[in-house]
N, C-alpha and C positions, 0 to 999 in steps of 0.2 A: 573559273579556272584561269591561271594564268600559264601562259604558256614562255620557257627561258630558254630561248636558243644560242649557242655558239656556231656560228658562220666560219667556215675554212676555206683560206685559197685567197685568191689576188682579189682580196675584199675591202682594203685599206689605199687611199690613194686615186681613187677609181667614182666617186662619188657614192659610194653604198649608200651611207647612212644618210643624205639628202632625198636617194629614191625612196627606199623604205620609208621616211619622214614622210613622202608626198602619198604612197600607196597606203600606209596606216590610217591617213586621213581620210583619202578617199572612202577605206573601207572601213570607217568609225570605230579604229583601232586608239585603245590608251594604253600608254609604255611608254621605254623609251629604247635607244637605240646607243649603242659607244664604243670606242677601238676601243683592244686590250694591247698592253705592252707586247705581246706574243704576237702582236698581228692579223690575230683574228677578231672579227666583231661580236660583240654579246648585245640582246635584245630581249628585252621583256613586252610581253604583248597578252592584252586581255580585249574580250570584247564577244559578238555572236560569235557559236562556235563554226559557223560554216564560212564566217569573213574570216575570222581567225586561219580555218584554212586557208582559204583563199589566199592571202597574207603568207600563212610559211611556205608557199608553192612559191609565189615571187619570191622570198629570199635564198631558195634554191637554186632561184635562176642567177637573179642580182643584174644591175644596167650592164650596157653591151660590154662597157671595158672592163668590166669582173668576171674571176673565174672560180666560181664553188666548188670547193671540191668535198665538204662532207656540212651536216648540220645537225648540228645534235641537240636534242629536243628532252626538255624537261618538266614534268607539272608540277606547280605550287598553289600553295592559296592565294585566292584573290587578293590586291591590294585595292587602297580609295587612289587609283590613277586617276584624272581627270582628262589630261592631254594627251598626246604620243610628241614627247622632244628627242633630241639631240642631246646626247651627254658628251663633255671632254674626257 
C-alpha cells in the first residue's frame, strides 16, 4: 500500500523535507517527499505497515521549527519506489 499524505502548517522553510528524508530512511521507508505551490508538503511513502506508521506520526509532529496543523492521508497502489528522495 502506499501511503499519500498532504502536510498543513508552517511546513515549508523549516527543514521538513530534510527530517522526513533522514526519518524515512531510518525506518526503511521509499517515496519521496516536495513542497507544493500552496505551501503545503506532499509525500508519498510505502514500506512495513507499522514503520509506515511510525513515519505518518513523525510527520504530524514535523522538526521543532514546524507547525502541522492537519494531514491528510490517502491509499494508492504500490509503486517500484526504490529510495525515499527529495523532490523540487
Amino acid at each position: 500500500m502506499r501511503f499519500c499524505l498532504t502536510i498543513r502548517g508552517r511546513v515549508q522553510g523549516v527543514f521538513f523535507r530534510k527530517y522526513v528524508k533522514e526519518i524515512a530512511e531510518e525506518f526503511g521507508i521509499r517515496g519521496f517527499v516536495q513542497n507544493l505551490p500552496d505551501g503545503s508538503v506532499y509525500c508519498e511513502a510505502q514500506g512495513e505497515k507499522n514503520q509506515v506508521e511510525l513515519f505518518m506520526d513523525y510527520c504530524g509532529e514535523g522538526p521543532p521549527m514546524a507547525k502541522v496543523t492537519s494531514v491528510e492521508v490517502e491509499t494508492k497502489d504500490p509503486l517500484a519506489f526504490t529510495v525515499f528522495e527529495i523532490r523540487k
